[in-house]
Z-matrix of the N, CA and C atoms (Angstrom, degrees):
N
C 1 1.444
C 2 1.528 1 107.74
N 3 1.589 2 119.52 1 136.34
C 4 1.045 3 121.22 2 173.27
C 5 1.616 4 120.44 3 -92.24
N 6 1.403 5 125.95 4 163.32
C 7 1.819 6 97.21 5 -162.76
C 8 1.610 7 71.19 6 -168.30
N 9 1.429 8 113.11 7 99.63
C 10 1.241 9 127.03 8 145.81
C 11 1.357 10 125.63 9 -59.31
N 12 1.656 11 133.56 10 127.34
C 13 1.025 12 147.15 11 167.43
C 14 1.648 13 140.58 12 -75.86
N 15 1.304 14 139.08 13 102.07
C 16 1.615 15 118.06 14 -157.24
C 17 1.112 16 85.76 15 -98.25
N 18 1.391 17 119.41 16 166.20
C 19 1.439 18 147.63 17 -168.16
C 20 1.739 19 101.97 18 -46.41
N 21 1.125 20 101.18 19 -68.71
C 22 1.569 21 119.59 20 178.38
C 23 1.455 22 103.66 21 -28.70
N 24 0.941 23 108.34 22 -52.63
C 25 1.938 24 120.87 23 179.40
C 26 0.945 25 118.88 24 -31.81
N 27 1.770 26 101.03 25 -80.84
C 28 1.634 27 131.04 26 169.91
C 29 1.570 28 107.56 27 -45.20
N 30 1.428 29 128.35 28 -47.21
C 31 1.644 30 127.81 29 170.83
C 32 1.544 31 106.67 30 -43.44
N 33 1.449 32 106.06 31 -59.82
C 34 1.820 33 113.70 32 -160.31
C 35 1.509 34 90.65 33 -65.26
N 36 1.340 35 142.45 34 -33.89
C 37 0.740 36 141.04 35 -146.65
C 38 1.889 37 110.09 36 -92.70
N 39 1.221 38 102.75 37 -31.41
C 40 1.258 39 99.06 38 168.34
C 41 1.532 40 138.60 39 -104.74
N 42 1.808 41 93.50 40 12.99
C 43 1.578 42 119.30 41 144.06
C 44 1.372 43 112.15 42 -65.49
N 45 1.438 44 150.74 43 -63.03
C 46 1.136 45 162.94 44 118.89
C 47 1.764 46 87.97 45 -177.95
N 48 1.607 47 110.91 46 -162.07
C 49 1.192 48 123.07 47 -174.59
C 50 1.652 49 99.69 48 150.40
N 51 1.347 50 140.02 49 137.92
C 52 1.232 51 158.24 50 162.86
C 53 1.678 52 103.31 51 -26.77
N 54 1.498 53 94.09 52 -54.34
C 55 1.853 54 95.52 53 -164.49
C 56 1.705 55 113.32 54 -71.68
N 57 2.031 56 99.47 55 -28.03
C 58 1.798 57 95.64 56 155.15
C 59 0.940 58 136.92 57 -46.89
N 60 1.694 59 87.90 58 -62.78
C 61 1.704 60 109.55 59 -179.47
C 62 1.648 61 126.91 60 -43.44
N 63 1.589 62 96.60 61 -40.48
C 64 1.496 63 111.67 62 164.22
C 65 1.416 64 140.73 63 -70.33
N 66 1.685 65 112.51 64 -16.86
C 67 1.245 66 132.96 65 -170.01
C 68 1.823 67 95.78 66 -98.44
N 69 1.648 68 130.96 67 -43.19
C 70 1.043 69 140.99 68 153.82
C 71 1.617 70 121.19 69 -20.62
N 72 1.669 71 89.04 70 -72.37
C 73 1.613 72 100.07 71 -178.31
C 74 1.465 73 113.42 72 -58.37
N 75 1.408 74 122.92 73 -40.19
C 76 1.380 75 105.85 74 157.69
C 77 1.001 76 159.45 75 -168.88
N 78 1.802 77 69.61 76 102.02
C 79 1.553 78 107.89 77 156.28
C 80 1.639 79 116.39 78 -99.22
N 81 1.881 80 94.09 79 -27.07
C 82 1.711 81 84.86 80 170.65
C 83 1.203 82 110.08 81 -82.77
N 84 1.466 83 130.14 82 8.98
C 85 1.484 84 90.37 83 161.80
C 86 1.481 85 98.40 84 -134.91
N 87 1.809 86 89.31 85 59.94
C 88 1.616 87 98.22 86 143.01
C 89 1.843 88 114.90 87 68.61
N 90 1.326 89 126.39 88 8.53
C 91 1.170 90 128.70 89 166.53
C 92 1.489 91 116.97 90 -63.12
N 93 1.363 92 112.47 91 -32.41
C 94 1.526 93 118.27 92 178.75
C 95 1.606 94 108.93 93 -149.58
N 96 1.020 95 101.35 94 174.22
C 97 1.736 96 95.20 95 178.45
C 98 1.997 97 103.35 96 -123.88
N 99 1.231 98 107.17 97 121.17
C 100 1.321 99 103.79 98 163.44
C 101 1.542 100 133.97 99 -83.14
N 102 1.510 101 110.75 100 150.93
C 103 1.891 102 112.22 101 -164.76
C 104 1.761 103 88.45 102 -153.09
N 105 1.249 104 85.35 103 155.72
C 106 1.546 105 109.79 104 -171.17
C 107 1.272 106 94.89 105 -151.21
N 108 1.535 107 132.25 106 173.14
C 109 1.263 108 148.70 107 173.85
C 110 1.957 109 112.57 108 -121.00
N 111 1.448 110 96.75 109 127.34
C 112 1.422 111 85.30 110 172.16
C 113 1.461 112 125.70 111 -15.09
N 114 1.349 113 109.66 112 -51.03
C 115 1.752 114 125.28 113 -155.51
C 116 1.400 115 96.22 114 -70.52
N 117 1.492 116 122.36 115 -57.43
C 118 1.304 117 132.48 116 -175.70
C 119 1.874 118 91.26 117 -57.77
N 120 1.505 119 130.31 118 -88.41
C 121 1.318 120 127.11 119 173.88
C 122 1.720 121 113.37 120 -9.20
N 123 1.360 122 124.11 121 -37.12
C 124 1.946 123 120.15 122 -160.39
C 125 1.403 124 78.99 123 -82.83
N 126 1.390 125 114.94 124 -70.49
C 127 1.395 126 111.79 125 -160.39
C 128 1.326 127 133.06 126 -81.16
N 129 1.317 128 102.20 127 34.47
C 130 1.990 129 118.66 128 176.37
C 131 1.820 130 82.52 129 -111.67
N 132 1.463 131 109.30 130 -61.38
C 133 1.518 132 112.72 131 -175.60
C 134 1.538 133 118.28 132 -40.69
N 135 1.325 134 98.95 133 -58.78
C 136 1.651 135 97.64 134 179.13
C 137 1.570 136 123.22 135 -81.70
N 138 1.407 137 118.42 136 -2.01
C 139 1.558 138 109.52 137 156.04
C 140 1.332 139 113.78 138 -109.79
N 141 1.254 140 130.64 139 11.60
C 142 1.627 141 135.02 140 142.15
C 143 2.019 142 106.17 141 -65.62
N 144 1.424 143 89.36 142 -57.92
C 145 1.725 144 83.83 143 177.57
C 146 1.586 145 120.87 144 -49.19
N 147 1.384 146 105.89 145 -49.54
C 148 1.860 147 112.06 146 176.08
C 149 1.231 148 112.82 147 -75.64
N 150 1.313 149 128.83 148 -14.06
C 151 1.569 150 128.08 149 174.86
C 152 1.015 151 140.71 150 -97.30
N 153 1.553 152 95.83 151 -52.65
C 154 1.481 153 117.41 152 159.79
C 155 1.976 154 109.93 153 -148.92
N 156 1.726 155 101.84 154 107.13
C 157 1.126 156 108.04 155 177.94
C 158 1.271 157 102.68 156 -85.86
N 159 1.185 158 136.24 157 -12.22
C 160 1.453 159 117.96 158 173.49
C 161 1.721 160 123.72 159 -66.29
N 162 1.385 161 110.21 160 -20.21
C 163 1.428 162 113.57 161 -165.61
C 164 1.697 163 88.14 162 -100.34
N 165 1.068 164 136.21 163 9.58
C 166 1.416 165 132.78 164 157.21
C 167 1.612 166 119.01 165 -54.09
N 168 0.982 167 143.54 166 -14.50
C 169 1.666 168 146.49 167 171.89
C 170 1.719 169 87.66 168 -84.05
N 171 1.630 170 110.82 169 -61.39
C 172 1.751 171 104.48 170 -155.36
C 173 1.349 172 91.23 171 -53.48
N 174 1.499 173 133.80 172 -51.52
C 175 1.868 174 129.68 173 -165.10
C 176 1.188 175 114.90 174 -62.62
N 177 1.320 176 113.37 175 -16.63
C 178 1.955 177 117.10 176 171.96
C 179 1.604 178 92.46 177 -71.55
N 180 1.670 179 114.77 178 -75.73
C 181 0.754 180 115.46 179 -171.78
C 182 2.155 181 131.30 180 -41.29
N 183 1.099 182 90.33 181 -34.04
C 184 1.666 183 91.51 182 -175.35
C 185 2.073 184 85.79 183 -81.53
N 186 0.940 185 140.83 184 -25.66
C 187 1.517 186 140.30 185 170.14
C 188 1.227 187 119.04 186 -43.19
N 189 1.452 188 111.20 187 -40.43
C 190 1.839 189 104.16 188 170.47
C 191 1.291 190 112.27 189 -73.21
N 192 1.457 191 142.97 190 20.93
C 193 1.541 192 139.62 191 168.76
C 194 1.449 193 117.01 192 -133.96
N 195 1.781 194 101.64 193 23.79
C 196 1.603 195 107.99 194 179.62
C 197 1.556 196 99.59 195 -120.32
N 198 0.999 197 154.97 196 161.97
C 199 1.588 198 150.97 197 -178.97
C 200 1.903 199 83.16 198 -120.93
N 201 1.439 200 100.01 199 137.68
C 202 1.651 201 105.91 200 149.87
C 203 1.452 202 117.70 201 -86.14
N 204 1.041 203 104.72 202 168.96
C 205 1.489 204 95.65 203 -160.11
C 206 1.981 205 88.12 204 -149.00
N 207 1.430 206 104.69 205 133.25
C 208 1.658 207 93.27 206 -154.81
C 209 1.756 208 99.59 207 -82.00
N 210 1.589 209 94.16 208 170.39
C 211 1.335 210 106.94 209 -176.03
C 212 1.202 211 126.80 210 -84.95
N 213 1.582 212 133.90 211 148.55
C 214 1.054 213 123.64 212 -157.31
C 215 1.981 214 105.33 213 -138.15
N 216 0.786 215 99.07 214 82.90
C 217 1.534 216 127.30 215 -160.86
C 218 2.190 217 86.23 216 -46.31
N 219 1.024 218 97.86 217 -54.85
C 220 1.772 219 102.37 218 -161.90
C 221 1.619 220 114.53 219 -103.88
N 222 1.614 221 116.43 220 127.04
C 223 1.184 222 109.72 221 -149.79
C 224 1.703 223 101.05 222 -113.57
N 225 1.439 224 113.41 223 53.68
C 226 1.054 225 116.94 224 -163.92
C 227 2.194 226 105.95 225 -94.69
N 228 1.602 227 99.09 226 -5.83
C 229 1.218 228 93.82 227 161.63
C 230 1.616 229 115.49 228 -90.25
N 231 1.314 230 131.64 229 34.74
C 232 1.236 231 132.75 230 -174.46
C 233 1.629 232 96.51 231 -118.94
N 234 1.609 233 125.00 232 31.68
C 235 1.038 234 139.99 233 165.51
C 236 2.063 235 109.86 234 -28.36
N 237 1.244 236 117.02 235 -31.35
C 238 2.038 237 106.63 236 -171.04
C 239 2.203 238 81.14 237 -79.72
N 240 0.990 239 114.61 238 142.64
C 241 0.989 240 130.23 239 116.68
C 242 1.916 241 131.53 240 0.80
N 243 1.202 242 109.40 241 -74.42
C 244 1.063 243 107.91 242 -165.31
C 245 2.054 244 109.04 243 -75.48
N 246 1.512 245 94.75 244 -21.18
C 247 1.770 246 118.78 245 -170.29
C 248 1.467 247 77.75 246 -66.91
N 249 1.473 248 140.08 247 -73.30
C 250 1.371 249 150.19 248 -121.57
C 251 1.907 250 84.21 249 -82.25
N 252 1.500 251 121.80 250 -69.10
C 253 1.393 252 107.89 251 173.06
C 254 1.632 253 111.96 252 -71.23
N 255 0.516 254 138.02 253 83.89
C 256 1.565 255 149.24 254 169.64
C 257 1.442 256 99.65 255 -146.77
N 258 1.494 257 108.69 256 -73.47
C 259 1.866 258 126.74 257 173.81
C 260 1.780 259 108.15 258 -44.46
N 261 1.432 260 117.32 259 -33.33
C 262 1.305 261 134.33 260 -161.68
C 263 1.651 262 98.22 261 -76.28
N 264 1.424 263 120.76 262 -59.15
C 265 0.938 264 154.19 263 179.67
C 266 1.566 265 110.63 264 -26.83
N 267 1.617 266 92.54 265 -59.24
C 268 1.991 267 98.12 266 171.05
C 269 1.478 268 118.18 267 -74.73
N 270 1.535 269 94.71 268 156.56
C 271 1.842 270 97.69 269 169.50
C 272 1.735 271 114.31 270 -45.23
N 273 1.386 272 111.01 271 152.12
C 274 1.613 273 95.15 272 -177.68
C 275 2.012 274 110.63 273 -62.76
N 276 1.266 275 92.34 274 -34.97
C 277 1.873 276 80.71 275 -178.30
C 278 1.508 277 125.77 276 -65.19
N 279 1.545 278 97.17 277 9.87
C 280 1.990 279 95.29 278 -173.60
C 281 1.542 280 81.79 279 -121.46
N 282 1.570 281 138.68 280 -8.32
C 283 1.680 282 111.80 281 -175.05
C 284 1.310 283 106.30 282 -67.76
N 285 1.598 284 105.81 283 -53.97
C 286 1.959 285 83.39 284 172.40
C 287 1.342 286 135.44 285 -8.92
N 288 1.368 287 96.71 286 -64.78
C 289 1.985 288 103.08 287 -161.20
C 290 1.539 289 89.99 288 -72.64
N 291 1.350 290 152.77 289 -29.71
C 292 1.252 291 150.70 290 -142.42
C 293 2.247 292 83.92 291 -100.31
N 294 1.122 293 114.82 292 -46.21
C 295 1.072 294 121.27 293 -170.20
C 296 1.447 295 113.27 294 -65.30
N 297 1.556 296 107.44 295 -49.38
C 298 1.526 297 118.94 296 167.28
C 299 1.362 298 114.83 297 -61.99
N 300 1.055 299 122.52 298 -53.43
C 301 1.572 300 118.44 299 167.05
C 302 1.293 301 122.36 300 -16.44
N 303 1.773 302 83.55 301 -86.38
C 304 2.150 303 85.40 302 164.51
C 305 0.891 304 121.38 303 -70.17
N 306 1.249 305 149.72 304 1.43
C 307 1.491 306 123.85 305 157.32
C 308 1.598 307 120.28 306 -78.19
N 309 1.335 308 116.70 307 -16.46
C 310 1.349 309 138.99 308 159.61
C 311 1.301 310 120.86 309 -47.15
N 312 1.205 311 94.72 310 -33.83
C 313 1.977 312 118.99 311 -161.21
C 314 1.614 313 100.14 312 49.26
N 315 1.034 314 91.82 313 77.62
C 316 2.198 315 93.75 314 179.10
C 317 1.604 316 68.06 315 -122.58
N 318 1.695 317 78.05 316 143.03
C 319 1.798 318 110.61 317 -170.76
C 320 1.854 319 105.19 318 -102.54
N 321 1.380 320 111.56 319 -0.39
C 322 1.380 321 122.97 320 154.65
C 323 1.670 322 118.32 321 -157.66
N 324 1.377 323 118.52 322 167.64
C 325 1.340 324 115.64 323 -156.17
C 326 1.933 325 84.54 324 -151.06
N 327 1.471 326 92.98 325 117.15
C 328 1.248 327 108.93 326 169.21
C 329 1.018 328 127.42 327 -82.74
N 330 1.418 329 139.14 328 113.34
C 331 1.648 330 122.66 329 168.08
C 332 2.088 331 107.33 330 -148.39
N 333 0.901 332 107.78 331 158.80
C 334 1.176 333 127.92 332 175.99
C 335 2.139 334 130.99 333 -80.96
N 336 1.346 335 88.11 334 -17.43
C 337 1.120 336 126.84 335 -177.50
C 338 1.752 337 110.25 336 -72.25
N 339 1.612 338 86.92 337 66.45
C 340 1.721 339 86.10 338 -172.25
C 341 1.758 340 121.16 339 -62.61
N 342 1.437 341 113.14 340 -19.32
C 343 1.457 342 127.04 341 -123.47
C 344 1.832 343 82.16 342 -108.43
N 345 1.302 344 114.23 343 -28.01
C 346 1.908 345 121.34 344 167.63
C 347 1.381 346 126.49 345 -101.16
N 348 1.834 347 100.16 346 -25.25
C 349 1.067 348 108.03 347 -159.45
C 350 2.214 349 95.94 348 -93.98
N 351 0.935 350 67.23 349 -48.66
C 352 1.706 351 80.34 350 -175.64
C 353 1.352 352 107.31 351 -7.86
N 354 0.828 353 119.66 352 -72.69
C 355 2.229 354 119.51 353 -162.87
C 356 1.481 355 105.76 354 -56.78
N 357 1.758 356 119.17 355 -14.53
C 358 1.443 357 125.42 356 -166.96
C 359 1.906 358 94.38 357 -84.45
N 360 1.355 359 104.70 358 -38.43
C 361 1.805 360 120.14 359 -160.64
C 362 1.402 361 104.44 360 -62.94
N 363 1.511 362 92.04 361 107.61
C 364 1.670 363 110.99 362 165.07
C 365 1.469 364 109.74 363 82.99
N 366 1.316 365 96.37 364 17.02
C 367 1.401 366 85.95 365 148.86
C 368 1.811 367 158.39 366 -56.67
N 369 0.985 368 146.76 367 132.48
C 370 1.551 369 108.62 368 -178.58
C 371 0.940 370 94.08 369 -111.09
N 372 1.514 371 157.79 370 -18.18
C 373 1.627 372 141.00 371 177.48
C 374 1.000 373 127.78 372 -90.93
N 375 1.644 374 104.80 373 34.57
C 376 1.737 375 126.14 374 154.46
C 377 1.009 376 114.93 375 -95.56
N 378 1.691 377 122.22 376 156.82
C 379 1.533 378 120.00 377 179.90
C 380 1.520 379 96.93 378 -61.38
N 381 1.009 380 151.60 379 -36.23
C 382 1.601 381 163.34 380 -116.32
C 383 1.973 382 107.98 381 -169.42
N 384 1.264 383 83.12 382 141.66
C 385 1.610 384 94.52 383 -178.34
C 386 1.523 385 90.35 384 -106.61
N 387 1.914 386 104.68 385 140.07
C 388 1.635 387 115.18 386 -171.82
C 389 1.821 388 74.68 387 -116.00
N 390 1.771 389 119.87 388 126.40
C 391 0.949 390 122.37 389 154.73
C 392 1.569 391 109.73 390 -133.14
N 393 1.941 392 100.81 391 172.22
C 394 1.257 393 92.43 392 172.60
C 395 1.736 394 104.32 393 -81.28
N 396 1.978 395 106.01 394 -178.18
C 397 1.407 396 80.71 395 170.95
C 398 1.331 397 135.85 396 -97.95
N 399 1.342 398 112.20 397 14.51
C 400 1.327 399 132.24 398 153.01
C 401 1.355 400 116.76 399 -68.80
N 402 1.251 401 130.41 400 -52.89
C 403 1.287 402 128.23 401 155.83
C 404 1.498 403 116.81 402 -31.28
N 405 1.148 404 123.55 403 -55.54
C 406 1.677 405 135.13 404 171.65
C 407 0.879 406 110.30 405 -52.59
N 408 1.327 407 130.58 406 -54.38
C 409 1.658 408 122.14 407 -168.94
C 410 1.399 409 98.34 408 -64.29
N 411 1.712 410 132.55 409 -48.95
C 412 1.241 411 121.15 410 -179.18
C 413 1.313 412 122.04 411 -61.08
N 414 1.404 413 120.94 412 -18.78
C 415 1.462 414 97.98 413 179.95
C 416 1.655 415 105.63 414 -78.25
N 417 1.328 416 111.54 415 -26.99
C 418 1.671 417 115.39 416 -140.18
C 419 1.844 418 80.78 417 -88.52
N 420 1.081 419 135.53 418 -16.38
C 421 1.322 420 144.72 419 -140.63
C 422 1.547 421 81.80 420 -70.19
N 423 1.489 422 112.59 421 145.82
C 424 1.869 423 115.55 422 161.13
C 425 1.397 424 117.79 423 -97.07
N 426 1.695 425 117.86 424 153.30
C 427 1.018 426 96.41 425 -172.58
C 428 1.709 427 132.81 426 -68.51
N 429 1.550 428 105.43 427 -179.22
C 430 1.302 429 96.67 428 -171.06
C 431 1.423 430 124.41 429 -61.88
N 432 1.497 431 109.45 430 139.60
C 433 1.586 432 131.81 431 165.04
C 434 2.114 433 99.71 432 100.13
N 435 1.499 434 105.34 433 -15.14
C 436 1.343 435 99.28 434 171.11
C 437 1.744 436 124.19 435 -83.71
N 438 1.055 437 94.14 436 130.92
C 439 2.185 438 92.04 437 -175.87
C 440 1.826 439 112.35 438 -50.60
N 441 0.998 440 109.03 439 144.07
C 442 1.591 441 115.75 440 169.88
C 443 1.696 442 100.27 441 -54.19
């Protein structure tokens, strides 16, 4: 499974928190693969730097288990209609990550970003599920008493 990351993510994430820590572990052992986009990557970096420069080592560090995934400036493979208003739909500073996503083909897209993202969350008649990452851990969660 592919599982795109929005900025917001990568930030919470290098505060720490259980539901990181848990989404991290696995990925190292390979349950899903994490991707981010340059754009999403600058702007986790530079409001960790203005916010909190101390958690700048943990965001390098959680970085070797995310793949970038390159940018795609022109959205002329969003050929259906409904893909093109979907992308349309968000503020312009969140179509990126919605754009990078799918071009990624990540089959969900993590972000924290309730306040744009919201009307996208839990959807199923998107190419991609937009959850929080608490939301994620519950779906992906196994049932009880079996190990992740």
């Amino acid at each position: 499974m592919r599982v795109f990351l929005d900025a917001n993510v990568l930030f919470s994430a290098a505060l720490g928190g259980e539901i990181f820590r848990l989404i991290w572990m696995l990925a190292e052992q390979g349950k899903f693969q994490l991707l981010t986009s340059p754009f999403c990557w600058l702007e986790a970096e530079f409001n960790i730097e203005r916010k909190r420069p101390k958690a700048t080592p943990h965001l390098m560090q959680l970085m070797r288990w995310v793949r970038l995934v390159p940018e795609h400036q022109e959205v002329d493979y969003l050929a259906q209609e409904p893909l093109r208003q979907l992308v349309s739909s968000l503020p312009e500073k969140d179509r990126p990550v919605l754009v990078a996503a799918l071009k990624a083909q990540a089959q969900v897209l993590l972000t924290g970003d309730l306040r744009h993202f919201d009307s996208l969350m839990g959807r199923t008649d998107l190419p991609l599920l937009v959850l929080s990452p608490r939301d994620f851990i519950v779906r992906i969660r196994p049932p009880e008493g079996e190990p992740f």
